[in-house]
C-alpha positions as CSV (number, residue, x, y, z in Angstrom):
1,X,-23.8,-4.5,-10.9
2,X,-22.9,-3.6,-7.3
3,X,-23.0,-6.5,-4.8
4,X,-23.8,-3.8,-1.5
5,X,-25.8,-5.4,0.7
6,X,-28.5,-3.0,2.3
7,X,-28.7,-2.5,5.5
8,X,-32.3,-1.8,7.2
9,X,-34.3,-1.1,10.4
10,X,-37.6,-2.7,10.1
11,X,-39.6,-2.0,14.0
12,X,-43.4,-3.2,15.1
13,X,-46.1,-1.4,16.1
14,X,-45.6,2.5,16.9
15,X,-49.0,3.5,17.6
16,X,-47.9,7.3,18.1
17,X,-45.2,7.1,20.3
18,X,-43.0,8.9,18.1
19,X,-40.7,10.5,20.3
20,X,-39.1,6.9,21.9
21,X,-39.3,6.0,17.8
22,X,-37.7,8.4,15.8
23,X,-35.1,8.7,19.2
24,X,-34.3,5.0,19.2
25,X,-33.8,4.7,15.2
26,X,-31.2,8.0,15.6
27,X,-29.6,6.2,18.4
28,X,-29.3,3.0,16.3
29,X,-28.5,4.8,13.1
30,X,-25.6,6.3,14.9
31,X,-24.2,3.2,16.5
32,X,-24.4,1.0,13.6
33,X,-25.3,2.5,10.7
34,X,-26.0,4.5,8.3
35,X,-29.1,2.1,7.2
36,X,-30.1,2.5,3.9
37,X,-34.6,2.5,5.2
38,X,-36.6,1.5,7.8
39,X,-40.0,-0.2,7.7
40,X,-42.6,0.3,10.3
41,X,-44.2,-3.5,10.1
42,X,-48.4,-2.6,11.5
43,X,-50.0,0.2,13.1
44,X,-47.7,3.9,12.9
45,X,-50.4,6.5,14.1
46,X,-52.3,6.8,17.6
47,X,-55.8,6.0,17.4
48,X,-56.5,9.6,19.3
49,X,-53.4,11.8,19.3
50,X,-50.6,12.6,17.1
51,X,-49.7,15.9,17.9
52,X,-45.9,15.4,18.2
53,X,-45.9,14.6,14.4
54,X,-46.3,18.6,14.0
55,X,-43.2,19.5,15.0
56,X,-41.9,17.2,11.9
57,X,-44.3,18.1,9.6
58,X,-43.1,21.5,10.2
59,X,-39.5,20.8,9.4
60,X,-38.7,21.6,12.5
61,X,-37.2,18.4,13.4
62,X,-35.7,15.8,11.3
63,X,-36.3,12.0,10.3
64,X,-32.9,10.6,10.8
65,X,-33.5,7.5,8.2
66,X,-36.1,7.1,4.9
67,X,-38.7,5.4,6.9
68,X,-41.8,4.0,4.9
69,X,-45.3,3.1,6.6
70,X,-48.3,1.0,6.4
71,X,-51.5,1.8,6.1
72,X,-54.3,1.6,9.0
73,X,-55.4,-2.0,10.2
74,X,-58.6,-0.1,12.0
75,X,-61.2,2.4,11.3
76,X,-59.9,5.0,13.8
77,X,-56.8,5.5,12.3
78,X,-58.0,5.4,9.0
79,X,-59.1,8.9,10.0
80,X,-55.1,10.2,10.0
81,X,-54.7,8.8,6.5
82,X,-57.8,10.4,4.8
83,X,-57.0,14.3,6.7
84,X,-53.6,14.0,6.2
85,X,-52.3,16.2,3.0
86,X,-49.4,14.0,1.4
87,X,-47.8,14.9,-1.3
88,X,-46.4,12.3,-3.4
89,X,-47.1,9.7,-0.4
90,X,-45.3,12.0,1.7
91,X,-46.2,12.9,5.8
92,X,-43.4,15.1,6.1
93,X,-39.0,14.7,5.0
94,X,-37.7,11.3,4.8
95,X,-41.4,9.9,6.1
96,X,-43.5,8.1,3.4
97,X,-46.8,6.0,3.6
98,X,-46.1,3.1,1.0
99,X,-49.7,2.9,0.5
100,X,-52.6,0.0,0.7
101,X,-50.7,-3.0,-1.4
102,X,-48.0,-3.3,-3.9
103,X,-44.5,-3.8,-4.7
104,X,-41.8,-0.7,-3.8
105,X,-38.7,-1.4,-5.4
106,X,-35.5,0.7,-4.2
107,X,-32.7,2.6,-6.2
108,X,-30.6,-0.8,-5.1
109,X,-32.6,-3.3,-6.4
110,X,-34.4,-3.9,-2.9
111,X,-37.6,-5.7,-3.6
112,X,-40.5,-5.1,-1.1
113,X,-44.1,-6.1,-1.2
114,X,-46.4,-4.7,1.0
115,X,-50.2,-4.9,2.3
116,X,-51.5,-2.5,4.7
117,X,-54.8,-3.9,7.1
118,X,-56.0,-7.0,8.0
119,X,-57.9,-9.2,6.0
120,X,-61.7,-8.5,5.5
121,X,-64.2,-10.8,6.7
122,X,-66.2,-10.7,3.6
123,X,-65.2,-10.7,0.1
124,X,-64.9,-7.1,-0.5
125,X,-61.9,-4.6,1.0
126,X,-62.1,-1.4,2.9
127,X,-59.5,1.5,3.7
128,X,-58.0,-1.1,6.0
129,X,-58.9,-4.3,5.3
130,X,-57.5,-6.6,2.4
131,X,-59.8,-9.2,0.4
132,X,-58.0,-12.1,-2.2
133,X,-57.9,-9.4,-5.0
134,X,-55.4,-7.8,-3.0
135,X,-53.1,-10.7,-2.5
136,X,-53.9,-11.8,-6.3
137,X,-52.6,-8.3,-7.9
138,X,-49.6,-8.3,-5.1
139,X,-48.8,-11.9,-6.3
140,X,-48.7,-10.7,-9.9
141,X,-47.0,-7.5,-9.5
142,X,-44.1,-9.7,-8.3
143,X,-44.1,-12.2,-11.5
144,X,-44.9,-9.9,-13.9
145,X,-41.6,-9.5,-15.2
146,X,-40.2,-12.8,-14.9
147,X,-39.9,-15.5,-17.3
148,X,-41.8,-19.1,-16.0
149,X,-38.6,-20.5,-14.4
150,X,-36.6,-17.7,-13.6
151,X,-38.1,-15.9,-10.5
152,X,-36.0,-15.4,-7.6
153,X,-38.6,-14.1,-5.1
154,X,-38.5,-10.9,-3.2
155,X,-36.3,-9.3,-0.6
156,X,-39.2,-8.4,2.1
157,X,-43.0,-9.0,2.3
158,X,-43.9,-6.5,5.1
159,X,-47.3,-7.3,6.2
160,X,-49.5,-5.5,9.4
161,X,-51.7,-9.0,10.4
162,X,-49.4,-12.5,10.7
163,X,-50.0,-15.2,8.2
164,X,-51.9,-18.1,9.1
165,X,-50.4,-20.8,11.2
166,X,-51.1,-24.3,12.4
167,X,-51.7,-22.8,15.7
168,X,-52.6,-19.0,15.3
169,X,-55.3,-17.5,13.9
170,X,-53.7,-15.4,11.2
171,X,-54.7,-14.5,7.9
172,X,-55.1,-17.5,5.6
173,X,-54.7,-14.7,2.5
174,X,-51.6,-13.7,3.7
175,X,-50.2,-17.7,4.1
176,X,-51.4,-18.1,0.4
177,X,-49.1,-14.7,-0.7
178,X,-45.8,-15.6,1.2
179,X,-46.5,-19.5,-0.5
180,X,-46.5,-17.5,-4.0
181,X,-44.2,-14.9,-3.8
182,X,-41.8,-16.4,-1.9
183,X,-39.6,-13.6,0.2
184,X,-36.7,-13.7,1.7
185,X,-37.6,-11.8,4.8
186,X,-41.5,-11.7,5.8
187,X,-42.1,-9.2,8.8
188,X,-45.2,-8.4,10.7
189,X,-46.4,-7.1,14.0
190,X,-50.1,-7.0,15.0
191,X,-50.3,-9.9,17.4
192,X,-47.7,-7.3,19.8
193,X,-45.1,-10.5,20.5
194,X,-41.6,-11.2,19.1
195,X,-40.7,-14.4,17.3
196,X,-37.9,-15.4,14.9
197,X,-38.9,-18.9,13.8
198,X,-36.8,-20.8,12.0
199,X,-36.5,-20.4,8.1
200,X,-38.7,-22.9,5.8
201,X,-37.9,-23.3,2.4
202,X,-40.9,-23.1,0.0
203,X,-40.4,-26.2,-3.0
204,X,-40.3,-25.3,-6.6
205,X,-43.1,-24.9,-8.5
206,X,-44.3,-23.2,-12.1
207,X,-42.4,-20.2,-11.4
208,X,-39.3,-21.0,-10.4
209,X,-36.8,-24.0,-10.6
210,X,-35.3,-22.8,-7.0
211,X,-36.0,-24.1,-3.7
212,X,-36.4,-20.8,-1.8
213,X,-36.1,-19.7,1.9
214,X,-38.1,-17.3,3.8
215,X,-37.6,-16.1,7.3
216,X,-40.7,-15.3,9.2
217,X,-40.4,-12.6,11.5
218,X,-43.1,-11.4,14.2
219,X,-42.1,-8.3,16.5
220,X,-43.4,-6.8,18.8
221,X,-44.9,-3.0,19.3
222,X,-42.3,-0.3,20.5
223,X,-44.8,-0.2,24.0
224,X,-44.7,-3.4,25.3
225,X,-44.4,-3.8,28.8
226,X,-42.4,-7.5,28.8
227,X,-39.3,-5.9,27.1
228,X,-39.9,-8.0,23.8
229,X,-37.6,-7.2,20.8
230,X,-39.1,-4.7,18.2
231,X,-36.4,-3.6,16.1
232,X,-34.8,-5.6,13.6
233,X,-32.1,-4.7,12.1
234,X,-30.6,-7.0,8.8
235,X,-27.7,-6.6,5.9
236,X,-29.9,-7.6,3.2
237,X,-28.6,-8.3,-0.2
238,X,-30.8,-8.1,-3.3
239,X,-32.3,-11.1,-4.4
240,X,-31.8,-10.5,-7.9
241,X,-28.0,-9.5,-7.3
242,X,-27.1,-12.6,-5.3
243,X,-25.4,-16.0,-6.6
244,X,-27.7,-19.1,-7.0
245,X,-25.5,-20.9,-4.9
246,X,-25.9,-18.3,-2.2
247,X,-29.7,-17.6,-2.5
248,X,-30.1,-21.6,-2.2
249,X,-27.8,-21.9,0.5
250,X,-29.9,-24.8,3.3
251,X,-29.4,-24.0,7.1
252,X,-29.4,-26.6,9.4
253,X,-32.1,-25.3,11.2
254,X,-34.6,-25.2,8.4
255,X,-38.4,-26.5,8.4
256,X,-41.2,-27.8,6.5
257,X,-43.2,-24.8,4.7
258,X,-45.7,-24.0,7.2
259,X,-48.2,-23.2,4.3
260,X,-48.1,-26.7,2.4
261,X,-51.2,-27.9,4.2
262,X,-53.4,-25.1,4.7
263,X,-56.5,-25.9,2.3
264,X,-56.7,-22.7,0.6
265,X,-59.8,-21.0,-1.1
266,X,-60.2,-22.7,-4.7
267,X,-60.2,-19.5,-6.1
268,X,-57.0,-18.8,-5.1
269,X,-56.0,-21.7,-6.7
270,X,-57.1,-20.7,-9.8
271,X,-55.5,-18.2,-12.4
272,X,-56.3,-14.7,-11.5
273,X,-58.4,-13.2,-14.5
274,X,-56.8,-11.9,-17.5
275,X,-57.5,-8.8,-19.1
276,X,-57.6,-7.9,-22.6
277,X,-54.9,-5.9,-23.5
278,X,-53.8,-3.9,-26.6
279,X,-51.5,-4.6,-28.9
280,X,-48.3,-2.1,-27.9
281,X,-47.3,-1.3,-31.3
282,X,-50.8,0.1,-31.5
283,X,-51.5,1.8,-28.2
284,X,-47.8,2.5,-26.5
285,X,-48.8,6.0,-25.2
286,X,-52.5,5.8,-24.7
287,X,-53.6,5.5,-21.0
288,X,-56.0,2.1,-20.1
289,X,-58.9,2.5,-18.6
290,X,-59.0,-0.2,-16.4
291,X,-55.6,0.2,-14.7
292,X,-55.6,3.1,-12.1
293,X,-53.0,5.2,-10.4
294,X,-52.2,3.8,-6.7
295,X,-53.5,7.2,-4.9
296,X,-54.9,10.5,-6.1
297,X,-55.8,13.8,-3.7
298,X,-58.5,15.5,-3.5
299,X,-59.0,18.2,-1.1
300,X,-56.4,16.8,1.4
301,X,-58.2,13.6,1.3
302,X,-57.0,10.3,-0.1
303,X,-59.1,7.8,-2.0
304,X,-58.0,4.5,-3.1
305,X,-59.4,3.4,-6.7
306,X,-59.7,0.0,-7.6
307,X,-56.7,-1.5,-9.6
308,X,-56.7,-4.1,-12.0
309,X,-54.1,-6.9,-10.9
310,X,-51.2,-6.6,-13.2
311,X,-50.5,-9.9,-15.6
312,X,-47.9,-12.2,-16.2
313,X,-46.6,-12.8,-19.3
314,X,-44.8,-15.4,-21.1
315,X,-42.9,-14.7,-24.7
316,X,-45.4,-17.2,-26.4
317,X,-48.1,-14.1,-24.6
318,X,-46.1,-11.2,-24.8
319,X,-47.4,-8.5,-27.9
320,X,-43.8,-7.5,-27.9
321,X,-41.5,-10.8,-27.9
322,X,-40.1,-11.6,-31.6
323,X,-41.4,-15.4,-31.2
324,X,-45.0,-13.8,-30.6
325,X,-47.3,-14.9,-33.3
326,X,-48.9,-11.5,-32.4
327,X,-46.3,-9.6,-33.4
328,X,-46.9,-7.9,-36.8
329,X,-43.6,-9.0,-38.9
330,X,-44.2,-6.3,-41.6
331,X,-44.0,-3.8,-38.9
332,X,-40.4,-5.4,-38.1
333,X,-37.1,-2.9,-40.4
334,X,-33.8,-4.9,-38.8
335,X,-32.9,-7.8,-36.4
336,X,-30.1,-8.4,-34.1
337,X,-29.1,-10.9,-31.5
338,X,-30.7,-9.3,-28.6
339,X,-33.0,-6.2,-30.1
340,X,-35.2,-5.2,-33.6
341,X,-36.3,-2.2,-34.7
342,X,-39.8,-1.6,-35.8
343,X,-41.7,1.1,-36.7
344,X,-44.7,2.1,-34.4
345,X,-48.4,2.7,-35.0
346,X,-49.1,6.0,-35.5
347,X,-45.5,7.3,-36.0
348,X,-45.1,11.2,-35.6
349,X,-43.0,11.1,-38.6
350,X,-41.6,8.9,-41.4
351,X,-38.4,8.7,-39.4
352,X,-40.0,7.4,-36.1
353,X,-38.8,4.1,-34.7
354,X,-39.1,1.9,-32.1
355,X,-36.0,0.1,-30.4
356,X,-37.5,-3.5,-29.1
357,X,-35.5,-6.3,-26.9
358,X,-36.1,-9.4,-29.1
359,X,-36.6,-11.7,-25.5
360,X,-39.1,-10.5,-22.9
361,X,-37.3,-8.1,-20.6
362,X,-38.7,-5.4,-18.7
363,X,-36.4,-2.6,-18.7
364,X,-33.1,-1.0,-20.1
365,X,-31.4,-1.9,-16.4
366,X,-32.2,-5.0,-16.5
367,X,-30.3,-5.7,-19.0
368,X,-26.7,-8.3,-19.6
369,X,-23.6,-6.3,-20.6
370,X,-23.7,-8.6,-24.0
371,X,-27.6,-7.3,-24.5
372,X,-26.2,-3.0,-23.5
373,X,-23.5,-3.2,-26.1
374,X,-26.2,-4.1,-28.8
375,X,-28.2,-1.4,-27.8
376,X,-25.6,0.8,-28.2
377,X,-24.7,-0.2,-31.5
378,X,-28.2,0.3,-32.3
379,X,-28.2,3.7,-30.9
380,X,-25.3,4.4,-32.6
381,X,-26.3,3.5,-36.3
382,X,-29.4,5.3,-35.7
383,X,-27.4,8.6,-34.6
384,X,-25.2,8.3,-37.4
385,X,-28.6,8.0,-40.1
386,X,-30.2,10.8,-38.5
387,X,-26.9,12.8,-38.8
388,X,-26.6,12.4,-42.4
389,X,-30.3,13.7,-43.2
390,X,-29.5,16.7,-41.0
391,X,-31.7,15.1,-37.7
392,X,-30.8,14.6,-34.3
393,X,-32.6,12.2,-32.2
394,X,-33.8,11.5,-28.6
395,X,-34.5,8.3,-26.9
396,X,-37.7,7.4,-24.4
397,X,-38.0,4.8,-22.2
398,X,-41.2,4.4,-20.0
399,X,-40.8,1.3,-17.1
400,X,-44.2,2.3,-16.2
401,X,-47.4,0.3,-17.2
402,X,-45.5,-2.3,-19.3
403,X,-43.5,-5.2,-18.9
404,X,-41.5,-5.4,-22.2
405,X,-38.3,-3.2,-23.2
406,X,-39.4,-0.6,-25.6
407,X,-37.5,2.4,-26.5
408,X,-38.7,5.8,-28.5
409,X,-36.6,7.1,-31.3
410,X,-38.0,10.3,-32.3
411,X,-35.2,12.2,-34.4
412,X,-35.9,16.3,-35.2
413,X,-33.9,19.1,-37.1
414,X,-31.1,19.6,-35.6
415,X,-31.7,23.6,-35.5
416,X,-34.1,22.6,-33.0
417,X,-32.1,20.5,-30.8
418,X,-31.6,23.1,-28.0
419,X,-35.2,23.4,-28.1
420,X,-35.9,20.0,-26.5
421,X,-34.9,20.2,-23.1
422,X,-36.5,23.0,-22.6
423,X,-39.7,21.3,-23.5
424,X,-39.4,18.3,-20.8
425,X,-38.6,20.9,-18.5
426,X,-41.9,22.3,-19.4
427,X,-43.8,19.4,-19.3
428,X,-42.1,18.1,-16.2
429,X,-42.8,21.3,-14.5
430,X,-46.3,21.0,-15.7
431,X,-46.8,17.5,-14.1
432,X,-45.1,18.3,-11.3
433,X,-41.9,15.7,-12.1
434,X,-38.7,16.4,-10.7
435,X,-35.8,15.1,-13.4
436,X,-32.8,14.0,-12.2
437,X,-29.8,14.8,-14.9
438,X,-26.9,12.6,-15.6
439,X,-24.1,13.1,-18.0
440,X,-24.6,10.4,-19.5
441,X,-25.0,6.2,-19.6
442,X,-22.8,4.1,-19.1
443,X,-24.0,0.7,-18.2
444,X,-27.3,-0.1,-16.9
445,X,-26.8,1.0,-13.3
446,X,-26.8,3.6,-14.1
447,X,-30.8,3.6,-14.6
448,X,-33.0,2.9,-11.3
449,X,-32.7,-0.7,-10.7
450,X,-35.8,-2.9,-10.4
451,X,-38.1,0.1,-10.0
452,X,-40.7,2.5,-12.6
453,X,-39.2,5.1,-14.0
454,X,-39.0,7.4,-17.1
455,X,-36.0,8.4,-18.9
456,X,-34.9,10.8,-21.8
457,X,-31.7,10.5,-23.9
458,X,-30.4,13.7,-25.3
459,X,-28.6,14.2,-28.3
460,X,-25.5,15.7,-26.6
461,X,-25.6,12.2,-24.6
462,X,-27.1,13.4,-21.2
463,X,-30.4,12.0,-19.9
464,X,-32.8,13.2,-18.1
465,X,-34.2,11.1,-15.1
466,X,-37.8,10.7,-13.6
467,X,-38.5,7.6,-10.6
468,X,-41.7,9.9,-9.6
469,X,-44.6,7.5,-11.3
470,X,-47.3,8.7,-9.5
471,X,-49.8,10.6,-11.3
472,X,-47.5,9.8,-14.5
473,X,-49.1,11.4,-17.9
474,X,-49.0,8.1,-19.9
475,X,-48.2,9.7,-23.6
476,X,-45.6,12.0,-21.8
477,X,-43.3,11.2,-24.4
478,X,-45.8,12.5,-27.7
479,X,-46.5,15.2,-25.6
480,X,-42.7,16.7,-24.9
481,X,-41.7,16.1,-29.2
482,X,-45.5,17.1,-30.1
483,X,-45.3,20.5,-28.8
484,X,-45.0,23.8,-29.9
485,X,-41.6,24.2,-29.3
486,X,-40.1,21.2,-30.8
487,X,-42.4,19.9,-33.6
488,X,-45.5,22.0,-33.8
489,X,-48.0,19.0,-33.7
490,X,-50.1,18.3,-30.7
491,X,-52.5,17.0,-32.7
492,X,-50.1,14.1,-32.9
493,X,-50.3,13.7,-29.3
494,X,-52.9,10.6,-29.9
495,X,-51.5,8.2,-31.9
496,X,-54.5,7.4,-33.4
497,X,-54.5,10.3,-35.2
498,X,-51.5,9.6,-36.6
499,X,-53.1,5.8,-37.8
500,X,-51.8,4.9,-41.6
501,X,-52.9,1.9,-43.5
502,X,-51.4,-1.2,-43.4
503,X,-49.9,-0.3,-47.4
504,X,-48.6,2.8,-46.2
505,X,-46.6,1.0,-43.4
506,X,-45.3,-1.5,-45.7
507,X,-44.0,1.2,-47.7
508,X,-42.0,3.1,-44.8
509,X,-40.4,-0.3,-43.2
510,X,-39.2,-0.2,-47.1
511,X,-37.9,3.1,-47.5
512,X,-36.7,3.2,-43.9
513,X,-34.8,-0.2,-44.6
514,X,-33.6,1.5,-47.8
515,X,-32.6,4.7,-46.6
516,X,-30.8,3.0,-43.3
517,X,-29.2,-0.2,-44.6
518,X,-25.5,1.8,-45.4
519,X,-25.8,2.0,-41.1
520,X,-27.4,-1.0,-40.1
521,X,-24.3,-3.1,-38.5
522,X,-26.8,-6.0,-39.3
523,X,-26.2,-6.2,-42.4
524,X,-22.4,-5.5,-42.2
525,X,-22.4,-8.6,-39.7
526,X,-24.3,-10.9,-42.5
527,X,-21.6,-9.6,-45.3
528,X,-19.2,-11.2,-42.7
């Protein structure tokens, strides 16, 4: 993995004076960049005017640097965010909202989590206020891939209000996220004044064995009148790429966590509320119900739904993990070191399989180089068994909606190999996905670091790329090898339909087993 640091522009409050923006971030781009993004930390859009964001809109000028936004903090502005027509969180080139709350993660490995307004003086949220359901799902977003020691923190919390202080009158929700996430960098901007304090380090606790030091950041809006600093400008190199002896690192400045004796909500304190979830092996391609999209469009106008906070999970928790006791073992055809292969509820056909990592992982680029290599070999075997009964195959992964390592193996006749990128091009021109094409993959960064995506590997070795989640068709992957041009069988689409009984699924693993073991490098390693 590459050790670039990024290098980023975060400014305060805009309010609509776009021109002095956008000209100071090309004037700063120029003298010491390029920079990789720039944040806008509070309010971007005038309260009454925003004509001069036409003109960009338009295309007939540029944005300089990928600047991303927060939402409004006020029910004036709100008004620009609900007539606005985005498209795909888009205001015009190079010029995104990032939305109410979440967790943006960059091709780099850049991890940024966000909440747009200031917090709600009752228990319930509006378009630009935040309530303790909104810090809860932010807080899990961030741990819901990490084992219960392992986390790191994030790169950047950007937030509109301040946290709460000994001696401000911030947002006490907002002291309670930074306490649990833990960034590196936590920028804001409503209270209009500059300050760099200096960092505090938050202690360890159940989610990490790490001591871990943020840097609280306040700046002021591009228009005030006592020349206070608000542009920030930082090398920043991902948490997740950076030494343990680096990312612990003490200054001599450092102070006590401002947070460690605010009395916080009992609530908070407690675990957020899990939901029941489906076993994967049954339901991998079906949408949930209760987990929603982070924006849809509807004539121009943009509605926020409500969105379930996204668990944590732990291997003795995880459907997926070997060590579950959920898992169903008779479901399980070979084991390696680091992966199994298992066949899937409702398989399309006798030859469908599922690629699994063993330990709870959340995607093909996060993985070691020892833990690629298997999967390779595991590709491998199965390209060589499919060969030999005249098949070709195709691997899915989906980093969307789940937080274990699963990959589709779906093999076909090989006279209708050519047949299958035609069909994702369908389907992705039906959605409205734009696929990225790569020869092929060589290591896992090669696949979007730290961030959703969905990927397609071809038998002739080149992938097809997707990083554009929004709106994402859930059982996109039935849907491309279901259709008429590849195997004939939308009514496969659902899984369910394809349900077999427990006897019938002992008796594929069995043949499968049979008919693979002369491939299975498992085995060869056991005759060793």
């Amino acid at each position: 993995m590459t050790d670039a640091k990024q290098k980023i522009l975060v400014c305060g409050d805009v309010r609509g004076s776009y021109k002095q923006f956008f000209n100071k971030i090309d004037s700063t781009n120029k003298k010491a960049g390029p920079f990789d993004l720039v944040l806008v930390a509070g309010l971007f859009f005038s309260e009454t005017n925003n004509d001069e964001l036409i003109a960009f809109k338009n295309g007939f000028k540029n944005v300089s640097c990928p600047t991303y936004i927060l939402g409004p903090t006020n029910e004036q502005t709100h008004q620009y965010f609900e007539s606005l027509e985005m498209d795909e969180n888009e205001i015009c080139s190079n010029l995104s909202y990032l939305g109410k709350r979440g967790l943006y993660s960059t091709s780099s490995g850049l991890r940024i989590a966000y909440l747009s307004g200031i917090e709600s003086t009752d228990s319930d949220s509006s378009a630009w206020t935040f309530s303790k359901k909104d810090v809860i799902a932010i807080r899990d977003s961030c741990l819901a891939s990490k084992n219960s020691s392992d986390y790191r923190g994030v790169d950047i919390l950007l937030t509109a209000q301040e946290p709460k202080l000994n001696d401000n009158n911030g947002s006490p929700l907002i002291s309670w996220l930074a306490l649990q996430i833990k960034p590196r960098y936590h920028f804001c901007s409503l209270s209009d004044t500059y300050n760099e304090r200096p960092p505090y380090r938050t202690p360890r606790d159940q989610t990490t064995q790490l001591d871990l030091s943020t840097r609280l950041i306040t700046l002021a809006s591009i228009t005030n009148t006592t020349k206070s600093k608000y542009l920030y400008a930082s090398n920043i190199q991902p948490v997740e790429k950076m030494r343990v002896i680096d990312l612990i690192q003490k200054t001599t400045d450092e102070i006590e966590c401002p947070y460690l004796k605010i009395e916080f909500n009992v609530e908070l304190q407690q675990k957020s509320q899990q939901q029941e979830q489906s076993q994967f092996f049954y339901d991998m391609n079906s949408p949930d119900p209760n987990q929603t999209r982070r924006r849809h469009h509807q004539g121009g106008r943009e509605f926020h739904e409500k969105k379930r906070a996204r668990q944590t999970f732990d291997q003795e928790k995880c459907w997926f993990c070997l060590s579950s006791p959920d898992v169903e073992k008779h479901l399980v055809i070979t084991v390696g070191e680091n992966f199994y292969m298992a066949l899937p509820k409702g398989p399309i056909n006798e030859n469908h399989v599922l690629l699994l990592a063993i330990n709870h992982i959340q995607s093909s680029a996060l993985l070691s180089n020892e833990s690629w290599e298997e999967l390779l070999k595991f590709k491998d075997s199965l390209r060589k068994y499919y060969a030999s009964i005249g098949q070709v195959v195709c691997f899915f992964e989906r980093n969307y909606r789940t937080s274990h390592l699963l990959i589709d193996c779906i093999p076909v006749k090989k006279e209708i190999e050519w047949q299958i990128k035609l069909a994702i091009e369908d389907k992705a021109e039906e959605y409205g996905l734009q696929m990225e094409t790569v020869p092929n993959l060589m290591d896992p960064t090669d696949l979007p670091d730290k961030g959703p995506f969905f990927s397609v590997e071809l038998p002739d070795d080149s992938v097809m790329i997707t990083r554009q989640m929004k709106n994402f068709p859930i059982q996109l992957t039935r849907e491309i090898m279901c259709s008429e041009n590849v195997l004939n069988a939308e009514s496969k689409i659902d899984w369910r339909e394809c349900k077999i009984s427990k006897e019938d699924e002992i008796e594929y693993v069995k043949q499968f087993r049979l008919k693979f073991g002369h491939f299975d490098f498992n085995l060869e390693d056991l005759k060793e």
